[in-house]
PDB file of N, CA, C, O and CB in Angstrom:
ATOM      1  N   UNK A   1     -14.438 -31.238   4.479  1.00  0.00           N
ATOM      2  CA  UNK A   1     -13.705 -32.346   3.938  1.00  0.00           C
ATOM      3  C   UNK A   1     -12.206 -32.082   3.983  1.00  0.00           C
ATOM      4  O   UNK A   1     -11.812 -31.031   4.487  1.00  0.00           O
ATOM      5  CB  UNK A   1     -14.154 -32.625   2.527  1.00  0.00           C
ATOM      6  N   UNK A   2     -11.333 -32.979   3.482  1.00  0.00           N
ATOM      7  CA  UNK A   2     -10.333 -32.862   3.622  1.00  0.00           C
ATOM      8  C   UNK A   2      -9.533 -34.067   2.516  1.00  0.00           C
ATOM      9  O   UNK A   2      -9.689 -35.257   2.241  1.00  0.00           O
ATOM     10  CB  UNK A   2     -10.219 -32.854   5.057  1.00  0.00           C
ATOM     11  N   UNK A   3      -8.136 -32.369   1.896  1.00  0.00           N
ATOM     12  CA  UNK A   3      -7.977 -33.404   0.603  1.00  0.00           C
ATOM     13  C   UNK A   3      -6.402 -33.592   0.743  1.00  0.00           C
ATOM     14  O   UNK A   3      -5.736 -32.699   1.265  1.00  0.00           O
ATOM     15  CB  UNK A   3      -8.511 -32.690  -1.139  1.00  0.00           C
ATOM     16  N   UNK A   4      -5.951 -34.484   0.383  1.00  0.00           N
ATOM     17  CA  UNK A   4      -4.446 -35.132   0.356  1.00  0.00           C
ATOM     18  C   UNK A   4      -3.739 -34.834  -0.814  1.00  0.00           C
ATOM     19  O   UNK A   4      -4.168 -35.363  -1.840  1.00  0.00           O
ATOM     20  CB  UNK A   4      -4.419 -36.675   0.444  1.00  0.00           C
ATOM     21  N   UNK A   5      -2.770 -34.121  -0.900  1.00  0.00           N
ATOM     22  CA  UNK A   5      -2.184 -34.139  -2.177  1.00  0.00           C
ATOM     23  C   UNK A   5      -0.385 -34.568  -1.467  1.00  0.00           C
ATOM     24  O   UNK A   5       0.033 -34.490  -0.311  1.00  0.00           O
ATOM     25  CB  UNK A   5      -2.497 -32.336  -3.160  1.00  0.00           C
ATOM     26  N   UNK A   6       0.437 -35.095  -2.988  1.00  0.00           N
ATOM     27  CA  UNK A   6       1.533 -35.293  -3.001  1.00  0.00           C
ATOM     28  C   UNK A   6       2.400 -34.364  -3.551  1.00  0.00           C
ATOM     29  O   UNK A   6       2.065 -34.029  -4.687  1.00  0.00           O
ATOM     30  CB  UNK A   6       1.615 -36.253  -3.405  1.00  0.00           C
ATOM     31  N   UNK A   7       3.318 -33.880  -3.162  1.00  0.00           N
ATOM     32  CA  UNK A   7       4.550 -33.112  -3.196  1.00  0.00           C
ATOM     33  C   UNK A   7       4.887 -33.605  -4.672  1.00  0.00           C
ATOM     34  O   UNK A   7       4.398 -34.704  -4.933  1.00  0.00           O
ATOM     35  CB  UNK A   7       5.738 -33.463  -1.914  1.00  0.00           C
ATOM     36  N   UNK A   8       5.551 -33.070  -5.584  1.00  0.00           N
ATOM     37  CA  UNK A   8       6.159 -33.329  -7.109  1.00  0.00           C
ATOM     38  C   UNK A   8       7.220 -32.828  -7.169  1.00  0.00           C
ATOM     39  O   UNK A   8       8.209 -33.457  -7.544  1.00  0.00           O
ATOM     40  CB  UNK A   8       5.475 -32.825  -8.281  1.00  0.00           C
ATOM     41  N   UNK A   9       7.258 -31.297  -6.729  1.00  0.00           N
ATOM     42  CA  UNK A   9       7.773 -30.617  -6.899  1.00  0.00           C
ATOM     43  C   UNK A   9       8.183 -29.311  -5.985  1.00  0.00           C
ATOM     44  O   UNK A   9       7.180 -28.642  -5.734  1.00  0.00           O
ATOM     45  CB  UNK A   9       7.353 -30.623  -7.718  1.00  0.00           C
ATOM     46  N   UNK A  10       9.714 -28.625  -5.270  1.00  0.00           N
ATOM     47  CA  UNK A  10       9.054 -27.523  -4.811  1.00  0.00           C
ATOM     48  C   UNK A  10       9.945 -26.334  -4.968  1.00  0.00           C
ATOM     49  O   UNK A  10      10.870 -26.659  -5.712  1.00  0.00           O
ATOM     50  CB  UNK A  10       8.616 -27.717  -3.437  1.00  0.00           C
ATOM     51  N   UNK A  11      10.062 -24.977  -4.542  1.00  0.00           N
ATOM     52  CA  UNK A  11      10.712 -23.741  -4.789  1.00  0.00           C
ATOM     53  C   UNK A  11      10.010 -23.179  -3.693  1.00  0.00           C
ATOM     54  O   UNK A  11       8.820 -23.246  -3.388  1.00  0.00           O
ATOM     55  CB  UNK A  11      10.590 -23.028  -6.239  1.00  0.00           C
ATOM     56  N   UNK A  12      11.417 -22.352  -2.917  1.00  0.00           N
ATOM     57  CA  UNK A  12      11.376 -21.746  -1.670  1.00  0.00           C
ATOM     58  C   UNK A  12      12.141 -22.282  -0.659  1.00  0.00           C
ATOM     59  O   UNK A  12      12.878 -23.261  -0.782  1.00  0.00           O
ATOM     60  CB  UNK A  12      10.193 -21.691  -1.250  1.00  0.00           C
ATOM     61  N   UNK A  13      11.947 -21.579   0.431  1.00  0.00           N
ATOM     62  CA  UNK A  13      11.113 -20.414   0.939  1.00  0.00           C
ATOM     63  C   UNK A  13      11.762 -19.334   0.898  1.00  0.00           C
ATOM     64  O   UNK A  13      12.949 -19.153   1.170  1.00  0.00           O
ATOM     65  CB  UNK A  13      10.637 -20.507   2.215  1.00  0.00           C
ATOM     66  N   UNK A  14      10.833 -18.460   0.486  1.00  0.00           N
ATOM     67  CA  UNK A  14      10.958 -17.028   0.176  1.00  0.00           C
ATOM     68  C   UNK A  14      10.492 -16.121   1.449  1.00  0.00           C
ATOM     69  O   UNK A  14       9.291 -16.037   1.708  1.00  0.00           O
ATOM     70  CB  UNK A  14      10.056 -16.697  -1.145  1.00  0.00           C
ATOM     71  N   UNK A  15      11.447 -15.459   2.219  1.00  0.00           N
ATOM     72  CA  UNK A  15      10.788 -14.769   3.515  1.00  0.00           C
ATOM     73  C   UNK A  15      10.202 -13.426   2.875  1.00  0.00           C
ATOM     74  O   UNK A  15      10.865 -13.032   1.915  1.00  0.00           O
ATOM     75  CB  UNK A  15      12.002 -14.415   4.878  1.00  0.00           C
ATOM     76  N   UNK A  16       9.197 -12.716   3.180  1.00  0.00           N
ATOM     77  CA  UNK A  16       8.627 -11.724   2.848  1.00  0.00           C
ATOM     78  C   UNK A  16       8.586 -10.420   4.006  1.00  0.00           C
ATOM     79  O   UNK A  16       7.695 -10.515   4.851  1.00  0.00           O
ATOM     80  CB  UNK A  16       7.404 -12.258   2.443  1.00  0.00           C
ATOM     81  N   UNK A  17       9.069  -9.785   4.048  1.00  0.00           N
ATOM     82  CA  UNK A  17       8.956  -8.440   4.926  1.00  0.00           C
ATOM     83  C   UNK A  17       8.115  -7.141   4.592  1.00  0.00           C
ATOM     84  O   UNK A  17       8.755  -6.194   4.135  1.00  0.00           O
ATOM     85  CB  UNK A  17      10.272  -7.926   5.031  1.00  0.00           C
ATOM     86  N   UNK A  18       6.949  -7.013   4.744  1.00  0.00           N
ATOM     87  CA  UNK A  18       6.449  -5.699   3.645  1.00  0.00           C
ATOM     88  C   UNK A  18       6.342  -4.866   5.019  1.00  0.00           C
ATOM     89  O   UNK A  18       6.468  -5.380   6.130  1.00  0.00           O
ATOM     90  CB  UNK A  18       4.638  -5.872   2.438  1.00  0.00           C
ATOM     91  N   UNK A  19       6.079  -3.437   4.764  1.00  0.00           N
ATOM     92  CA  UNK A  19       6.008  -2.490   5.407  1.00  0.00           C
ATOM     93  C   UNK A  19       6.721  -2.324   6.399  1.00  0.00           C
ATOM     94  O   UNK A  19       6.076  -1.947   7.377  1.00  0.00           O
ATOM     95  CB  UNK A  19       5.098  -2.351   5.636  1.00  0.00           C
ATOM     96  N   UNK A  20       7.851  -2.453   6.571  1.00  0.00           N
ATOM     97  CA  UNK A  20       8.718  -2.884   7.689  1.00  0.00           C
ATOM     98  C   UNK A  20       8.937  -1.218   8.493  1.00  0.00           C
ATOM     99  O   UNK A  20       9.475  -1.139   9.598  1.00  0.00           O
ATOM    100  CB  UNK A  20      10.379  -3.767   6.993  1.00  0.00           C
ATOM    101  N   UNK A  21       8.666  -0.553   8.089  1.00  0.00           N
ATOM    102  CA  UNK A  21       9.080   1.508   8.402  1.00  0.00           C
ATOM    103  C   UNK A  21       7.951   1.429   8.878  1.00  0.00           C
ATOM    104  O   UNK A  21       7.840   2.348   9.690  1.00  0.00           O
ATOM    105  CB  UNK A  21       9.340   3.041   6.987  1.00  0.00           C
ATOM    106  N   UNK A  22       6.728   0.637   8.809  1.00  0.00           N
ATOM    107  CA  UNK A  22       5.342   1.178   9.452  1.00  0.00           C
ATOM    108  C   UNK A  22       5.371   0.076  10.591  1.00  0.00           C
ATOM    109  O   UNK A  22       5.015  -1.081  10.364  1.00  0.00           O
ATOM    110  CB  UNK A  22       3.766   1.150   8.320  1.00  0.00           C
ATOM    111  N   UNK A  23       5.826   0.513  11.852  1.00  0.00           N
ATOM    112  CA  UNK A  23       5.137  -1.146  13.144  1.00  0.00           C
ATOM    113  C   UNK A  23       4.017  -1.783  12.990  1.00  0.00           C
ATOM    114  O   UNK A  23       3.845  -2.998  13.096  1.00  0.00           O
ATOM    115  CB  UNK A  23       4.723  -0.838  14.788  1.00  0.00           C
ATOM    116  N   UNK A  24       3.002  -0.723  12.660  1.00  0.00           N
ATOM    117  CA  UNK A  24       1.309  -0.542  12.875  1.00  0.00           C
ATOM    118  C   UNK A  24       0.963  -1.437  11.708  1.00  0.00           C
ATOM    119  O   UNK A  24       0.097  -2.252  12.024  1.00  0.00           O
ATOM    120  CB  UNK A  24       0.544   1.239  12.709  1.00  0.00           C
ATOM    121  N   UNK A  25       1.432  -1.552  10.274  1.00  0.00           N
ATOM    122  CA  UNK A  25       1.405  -2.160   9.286  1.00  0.00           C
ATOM    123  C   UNK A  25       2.257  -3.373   8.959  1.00  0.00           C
ATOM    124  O   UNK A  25       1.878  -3.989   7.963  1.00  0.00           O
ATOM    125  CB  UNK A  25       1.513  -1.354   8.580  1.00  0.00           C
ATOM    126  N   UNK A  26       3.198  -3.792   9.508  1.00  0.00           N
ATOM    127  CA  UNK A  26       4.055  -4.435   9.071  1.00  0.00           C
ATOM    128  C   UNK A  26       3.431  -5.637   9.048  1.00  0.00           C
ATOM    129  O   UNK A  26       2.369  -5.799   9.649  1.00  0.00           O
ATOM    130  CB  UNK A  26       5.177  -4.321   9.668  1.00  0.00           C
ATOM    131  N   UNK A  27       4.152  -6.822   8.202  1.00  0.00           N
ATOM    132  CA  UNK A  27       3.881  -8.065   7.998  1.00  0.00           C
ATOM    133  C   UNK A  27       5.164  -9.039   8.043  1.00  0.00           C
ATOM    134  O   UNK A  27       6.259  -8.507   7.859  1.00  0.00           O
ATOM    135  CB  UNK A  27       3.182  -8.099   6.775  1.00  0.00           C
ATOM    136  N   UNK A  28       5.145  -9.497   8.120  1.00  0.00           N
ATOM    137  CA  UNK A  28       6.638 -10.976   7.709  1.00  0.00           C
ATOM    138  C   UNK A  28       6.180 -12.334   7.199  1.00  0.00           C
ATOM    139  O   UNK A  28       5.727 -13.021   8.115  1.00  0.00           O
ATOM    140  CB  UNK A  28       7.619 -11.635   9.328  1.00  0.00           C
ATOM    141  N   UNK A  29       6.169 -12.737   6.385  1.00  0.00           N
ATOM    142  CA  UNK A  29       5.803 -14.007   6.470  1.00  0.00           C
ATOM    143  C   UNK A  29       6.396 -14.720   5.107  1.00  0.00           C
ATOM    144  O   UNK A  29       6.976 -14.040   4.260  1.00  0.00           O
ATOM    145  CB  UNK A  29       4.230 -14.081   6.664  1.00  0.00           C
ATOM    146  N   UNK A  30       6.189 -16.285   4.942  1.00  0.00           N
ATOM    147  CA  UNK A  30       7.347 -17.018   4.321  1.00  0.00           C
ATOM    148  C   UNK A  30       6.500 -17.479   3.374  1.00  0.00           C
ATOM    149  O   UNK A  30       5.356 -17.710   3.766  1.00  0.00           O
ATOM    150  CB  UNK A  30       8.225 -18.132   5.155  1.00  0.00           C
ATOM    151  N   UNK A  31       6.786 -17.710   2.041  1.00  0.00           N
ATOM    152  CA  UNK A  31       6.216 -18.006   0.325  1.00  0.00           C
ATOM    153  C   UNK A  31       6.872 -19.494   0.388  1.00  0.00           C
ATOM    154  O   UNK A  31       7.977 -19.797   0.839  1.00  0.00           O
ATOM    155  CB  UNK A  31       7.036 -16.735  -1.290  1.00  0.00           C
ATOM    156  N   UNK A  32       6.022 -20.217  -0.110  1.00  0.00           N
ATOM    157  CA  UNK A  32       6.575 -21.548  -1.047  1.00  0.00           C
ATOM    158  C   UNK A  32       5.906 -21.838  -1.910  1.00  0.00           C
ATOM    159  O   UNK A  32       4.701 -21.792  -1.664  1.00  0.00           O
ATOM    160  CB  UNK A  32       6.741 -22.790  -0.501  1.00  0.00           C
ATOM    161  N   UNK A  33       6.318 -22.260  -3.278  1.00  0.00           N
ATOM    162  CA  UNK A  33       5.623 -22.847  -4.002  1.00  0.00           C
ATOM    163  C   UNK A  33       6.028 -24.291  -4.482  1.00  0.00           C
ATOM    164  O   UNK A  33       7.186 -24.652  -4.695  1.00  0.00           O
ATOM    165  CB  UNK A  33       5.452 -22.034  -4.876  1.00  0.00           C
ATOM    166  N   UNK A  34       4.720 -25.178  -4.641  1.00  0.00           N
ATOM    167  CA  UNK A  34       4.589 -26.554  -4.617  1.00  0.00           C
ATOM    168  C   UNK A  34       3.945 -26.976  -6.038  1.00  0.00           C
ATOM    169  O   UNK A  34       3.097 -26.300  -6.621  1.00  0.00           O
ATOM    170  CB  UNK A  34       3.717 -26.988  -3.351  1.00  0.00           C
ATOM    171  N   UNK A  35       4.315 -27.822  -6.362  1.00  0.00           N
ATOM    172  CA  UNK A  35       4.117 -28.579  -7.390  1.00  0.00           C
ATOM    173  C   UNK A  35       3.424 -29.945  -6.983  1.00  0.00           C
ATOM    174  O   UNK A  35       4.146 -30.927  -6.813  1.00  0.00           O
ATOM    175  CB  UNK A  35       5.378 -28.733  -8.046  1.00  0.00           C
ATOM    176  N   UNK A  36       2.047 -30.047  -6.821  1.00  0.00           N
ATOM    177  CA  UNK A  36       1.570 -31.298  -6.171  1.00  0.00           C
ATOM    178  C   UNK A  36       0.568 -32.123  -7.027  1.00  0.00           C
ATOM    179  O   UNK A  36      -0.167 -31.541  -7.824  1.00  0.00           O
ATOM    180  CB  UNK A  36       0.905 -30.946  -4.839  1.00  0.00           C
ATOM    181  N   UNK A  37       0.532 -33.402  -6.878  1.00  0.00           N
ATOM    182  CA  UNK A  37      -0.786 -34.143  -7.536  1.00  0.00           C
ATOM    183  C   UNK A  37      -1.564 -34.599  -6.313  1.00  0.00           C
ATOM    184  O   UNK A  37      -1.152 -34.577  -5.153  1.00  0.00           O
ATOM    185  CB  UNK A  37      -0.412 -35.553  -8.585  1.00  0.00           C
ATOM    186  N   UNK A  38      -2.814 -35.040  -6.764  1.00  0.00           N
ATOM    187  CA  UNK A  38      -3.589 -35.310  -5.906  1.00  0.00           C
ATOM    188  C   UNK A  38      -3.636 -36.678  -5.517  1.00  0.00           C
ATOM    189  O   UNK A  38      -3.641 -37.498  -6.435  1.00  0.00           O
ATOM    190  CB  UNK A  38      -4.628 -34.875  -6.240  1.00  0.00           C
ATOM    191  N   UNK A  39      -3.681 -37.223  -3.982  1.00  0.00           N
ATOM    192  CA  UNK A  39      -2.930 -38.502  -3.727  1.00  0.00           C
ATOM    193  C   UNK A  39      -4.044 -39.160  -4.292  1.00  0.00           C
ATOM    194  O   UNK A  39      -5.145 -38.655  -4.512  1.00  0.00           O
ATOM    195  CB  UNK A  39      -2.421 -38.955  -2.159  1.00  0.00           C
ATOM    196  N   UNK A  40      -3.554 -40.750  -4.593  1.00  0.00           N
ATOM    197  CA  UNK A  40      -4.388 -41.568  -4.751  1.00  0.00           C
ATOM    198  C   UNK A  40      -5.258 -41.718  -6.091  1.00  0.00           C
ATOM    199  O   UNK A  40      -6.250 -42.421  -6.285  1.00  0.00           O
ATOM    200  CB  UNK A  40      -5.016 -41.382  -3.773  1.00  0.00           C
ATOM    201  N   UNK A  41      -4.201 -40.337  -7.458  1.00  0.00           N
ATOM    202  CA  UNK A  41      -5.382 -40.029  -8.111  1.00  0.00           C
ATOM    203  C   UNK A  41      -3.987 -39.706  -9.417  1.00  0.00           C
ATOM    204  O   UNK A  41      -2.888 -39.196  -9.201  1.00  0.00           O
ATOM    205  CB  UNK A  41      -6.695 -38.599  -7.304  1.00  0.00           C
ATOM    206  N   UNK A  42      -4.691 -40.346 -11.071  1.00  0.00           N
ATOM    207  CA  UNK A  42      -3.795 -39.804 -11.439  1.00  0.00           C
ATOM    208  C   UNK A  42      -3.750 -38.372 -12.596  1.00  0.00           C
ATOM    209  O   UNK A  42      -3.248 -38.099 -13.687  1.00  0.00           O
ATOM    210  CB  UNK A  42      -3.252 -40.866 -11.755  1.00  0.00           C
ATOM    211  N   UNK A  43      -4.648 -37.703 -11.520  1.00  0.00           N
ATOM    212  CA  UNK A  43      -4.742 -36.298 -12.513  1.00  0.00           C
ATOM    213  C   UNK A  43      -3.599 -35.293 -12.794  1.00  0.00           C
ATOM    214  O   UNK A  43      -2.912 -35.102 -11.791  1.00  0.00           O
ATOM    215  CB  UNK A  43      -5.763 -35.367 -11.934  1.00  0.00           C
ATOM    216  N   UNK A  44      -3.231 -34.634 -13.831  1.00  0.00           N
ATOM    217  CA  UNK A  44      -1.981 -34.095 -13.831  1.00  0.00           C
ATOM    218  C   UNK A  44      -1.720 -32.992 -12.404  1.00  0.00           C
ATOM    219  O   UNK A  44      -2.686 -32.596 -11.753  1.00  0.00           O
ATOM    220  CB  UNK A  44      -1.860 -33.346 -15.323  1.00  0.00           C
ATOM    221  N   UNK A  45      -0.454 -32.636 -12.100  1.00  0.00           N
ATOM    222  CA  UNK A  45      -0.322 -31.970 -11.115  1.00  0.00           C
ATOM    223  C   UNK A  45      -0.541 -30.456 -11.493  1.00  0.00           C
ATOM    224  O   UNK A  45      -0.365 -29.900 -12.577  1.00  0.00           O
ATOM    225  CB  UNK A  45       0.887 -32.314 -10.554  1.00  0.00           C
ATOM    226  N   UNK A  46      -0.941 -29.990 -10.387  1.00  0.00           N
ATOM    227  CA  UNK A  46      -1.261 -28.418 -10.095  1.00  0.00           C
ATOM    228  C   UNK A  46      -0.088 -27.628  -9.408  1.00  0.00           C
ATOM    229  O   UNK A  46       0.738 -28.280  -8.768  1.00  0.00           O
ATOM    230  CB  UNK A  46      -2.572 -28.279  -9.079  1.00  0.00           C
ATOM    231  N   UNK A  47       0.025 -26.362  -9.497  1.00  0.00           N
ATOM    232  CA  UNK A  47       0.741 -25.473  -9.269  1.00  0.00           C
ATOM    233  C   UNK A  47       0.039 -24.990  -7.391  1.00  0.00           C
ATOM    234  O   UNK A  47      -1.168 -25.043  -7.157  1.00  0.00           O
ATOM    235  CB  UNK A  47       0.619 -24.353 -10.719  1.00  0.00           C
ATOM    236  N   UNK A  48       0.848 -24.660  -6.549  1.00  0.00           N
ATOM    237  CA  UNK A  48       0.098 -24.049  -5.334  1.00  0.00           C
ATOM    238  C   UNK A  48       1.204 -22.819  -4.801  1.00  0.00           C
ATOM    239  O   UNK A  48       2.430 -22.841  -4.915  1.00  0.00           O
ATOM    240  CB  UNK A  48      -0.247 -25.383  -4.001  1.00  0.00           C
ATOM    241  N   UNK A  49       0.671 -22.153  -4.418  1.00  0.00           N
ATOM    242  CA  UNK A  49       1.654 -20.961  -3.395  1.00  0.00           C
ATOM    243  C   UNK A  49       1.003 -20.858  -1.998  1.00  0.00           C
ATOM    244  O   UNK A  49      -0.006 -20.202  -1.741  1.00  0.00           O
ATOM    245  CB  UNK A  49       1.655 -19.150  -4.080  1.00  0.00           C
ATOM    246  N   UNK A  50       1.834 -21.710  -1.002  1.00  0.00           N
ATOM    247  CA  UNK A  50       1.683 -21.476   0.466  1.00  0.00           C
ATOM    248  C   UNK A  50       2.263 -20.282   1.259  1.00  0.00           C
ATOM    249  O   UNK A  50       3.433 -19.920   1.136  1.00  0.00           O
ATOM    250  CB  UNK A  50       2.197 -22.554   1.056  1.00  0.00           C
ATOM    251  N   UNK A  51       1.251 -19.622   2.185  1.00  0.00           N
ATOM    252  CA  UNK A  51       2.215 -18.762   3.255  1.00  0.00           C
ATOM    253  C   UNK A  51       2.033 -19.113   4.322  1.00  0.00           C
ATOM    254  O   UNK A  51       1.057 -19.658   4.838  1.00  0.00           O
ATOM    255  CB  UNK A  51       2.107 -17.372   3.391  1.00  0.00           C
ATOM    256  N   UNK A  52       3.274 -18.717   4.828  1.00  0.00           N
ATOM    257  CA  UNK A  52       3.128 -19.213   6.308  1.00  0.00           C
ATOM    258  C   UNK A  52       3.141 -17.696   6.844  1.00  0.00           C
ATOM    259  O   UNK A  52       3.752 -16.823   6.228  1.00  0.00           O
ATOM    260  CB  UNK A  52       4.501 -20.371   6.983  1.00  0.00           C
ATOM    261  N   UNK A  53       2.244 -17.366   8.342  1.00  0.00           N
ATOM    262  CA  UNK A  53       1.985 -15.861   8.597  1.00  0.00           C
ATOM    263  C   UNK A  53       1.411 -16.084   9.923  1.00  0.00           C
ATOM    264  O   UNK A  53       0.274 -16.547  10.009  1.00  0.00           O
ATOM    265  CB  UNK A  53       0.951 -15.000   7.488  1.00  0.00           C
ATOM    266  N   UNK A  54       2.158 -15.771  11.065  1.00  0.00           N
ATOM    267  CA  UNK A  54       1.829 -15.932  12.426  1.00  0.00           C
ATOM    268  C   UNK A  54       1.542 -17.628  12.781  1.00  0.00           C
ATOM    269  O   UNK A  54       0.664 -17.925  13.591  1.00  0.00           O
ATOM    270  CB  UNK A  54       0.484 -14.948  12.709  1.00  0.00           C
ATOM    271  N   UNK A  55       2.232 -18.514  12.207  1.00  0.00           N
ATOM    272  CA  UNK A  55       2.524 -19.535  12.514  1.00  0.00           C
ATOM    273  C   UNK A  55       1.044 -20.329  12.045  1.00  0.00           C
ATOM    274  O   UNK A  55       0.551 -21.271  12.664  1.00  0.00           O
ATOM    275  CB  UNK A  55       3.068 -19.502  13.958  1.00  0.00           C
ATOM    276  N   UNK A  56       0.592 -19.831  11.055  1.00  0.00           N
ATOM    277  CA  UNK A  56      -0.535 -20.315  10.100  1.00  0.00           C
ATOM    278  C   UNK A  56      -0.177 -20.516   8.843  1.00  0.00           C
ATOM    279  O   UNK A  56       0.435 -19.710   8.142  1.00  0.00           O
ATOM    280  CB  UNK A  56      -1.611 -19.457  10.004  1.00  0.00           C
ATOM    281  N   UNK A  57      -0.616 -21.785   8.477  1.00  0.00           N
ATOM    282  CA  UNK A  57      -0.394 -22.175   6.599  1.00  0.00           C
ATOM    283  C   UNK A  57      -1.841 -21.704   6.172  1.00  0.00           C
ATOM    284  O   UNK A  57      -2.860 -21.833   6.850  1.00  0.00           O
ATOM    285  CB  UNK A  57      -0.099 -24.290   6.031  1.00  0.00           C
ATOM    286  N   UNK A  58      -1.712 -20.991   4.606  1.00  0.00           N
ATOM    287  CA  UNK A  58      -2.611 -20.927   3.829  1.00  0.00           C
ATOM    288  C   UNK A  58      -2.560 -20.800   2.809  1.00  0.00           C
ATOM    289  O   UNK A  58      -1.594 -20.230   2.302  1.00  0.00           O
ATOM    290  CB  UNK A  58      -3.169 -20.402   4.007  1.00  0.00           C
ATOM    291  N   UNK A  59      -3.640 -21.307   2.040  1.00  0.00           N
ATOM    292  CA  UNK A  59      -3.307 -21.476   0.328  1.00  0.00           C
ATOM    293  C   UNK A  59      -3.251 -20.162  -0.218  1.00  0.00           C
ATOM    294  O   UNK A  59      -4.048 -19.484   0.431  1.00  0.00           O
ATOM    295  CB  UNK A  59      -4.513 -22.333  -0.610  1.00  0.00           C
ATOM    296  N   UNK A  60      -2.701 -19.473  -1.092  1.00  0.00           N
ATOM    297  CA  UNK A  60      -3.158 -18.383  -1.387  1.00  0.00           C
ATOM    298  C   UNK A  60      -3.203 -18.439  -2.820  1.00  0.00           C
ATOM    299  O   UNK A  60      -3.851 -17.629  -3.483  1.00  0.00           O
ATOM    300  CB  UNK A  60      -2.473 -17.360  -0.822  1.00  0.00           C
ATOM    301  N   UNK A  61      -2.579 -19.309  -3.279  1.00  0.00           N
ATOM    302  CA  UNK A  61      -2.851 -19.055  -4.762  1.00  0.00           C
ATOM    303  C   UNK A  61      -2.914 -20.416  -5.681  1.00  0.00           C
ATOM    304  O   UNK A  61      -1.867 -20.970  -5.345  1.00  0.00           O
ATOM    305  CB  UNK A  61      -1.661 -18.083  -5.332  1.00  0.00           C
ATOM    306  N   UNK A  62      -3.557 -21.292  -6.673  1.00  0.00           N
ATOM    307  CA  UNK A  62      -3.764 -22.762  -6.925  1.00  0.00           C
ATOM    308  C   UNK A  62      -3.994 -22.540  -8.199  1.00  0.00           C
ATOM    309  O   UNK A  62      -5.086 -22.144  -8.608  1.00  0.00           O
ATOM    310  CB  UNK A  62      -4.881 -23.599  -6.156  1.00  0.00           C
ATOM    311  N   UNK A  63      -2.520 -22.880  -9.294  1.00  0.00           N
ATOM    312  CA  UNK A  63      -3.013 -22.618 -10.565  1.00  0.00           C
ATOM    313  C   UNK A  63      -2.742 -23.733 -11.077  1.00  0.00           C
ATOM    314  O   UNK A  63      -1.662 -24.322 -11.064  1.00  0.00           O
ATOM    315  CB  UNK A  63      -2.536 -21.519 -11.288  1.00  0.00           C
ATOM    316  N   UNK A  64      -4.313 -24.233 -11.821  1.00  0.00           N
ATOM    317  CA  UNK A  64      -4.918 -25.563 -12.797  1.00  0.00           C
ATOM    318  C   UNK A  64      -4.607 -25.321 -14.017  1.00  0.00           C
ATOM    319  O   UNK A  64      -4.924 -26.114 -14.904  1.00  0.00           O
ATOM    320  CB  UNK A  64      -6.513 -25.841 -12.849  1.00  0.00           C
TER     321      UNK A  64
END
């Protein structure tokens, strides 16, 4: 399925560099956090933290 939410709110982007001394380990990737309600719907809004990481979005964190 697939769900629609609306933007409220946002903060970022935060670039992230971890392990940067290790090649073999390293990471980079970019933090945002969103403040969204759900479209079409009027439940209060939720908290989300997106990363972006090799040119992929994913949720990583959704606090209700």
């Amino acid at each position: 399925g697939e769900r629609r939410y609306d933007v409220v709110a946002g903060a970022g982007p935060w670039p992230v560099e971890e392990r940067w001394w290790d090649p073999r380990r390293a990471r980079r990737a970019v933090r945002l956090q969103l403040l969204v309600r759900r479209s079409e719907s009027d439940s209060p809004p939720v908290a989300m933290v997106a990363v972006l990481e090799r040119r992929v979005w994913r949720l990583a964190a959704l606090y209700a």
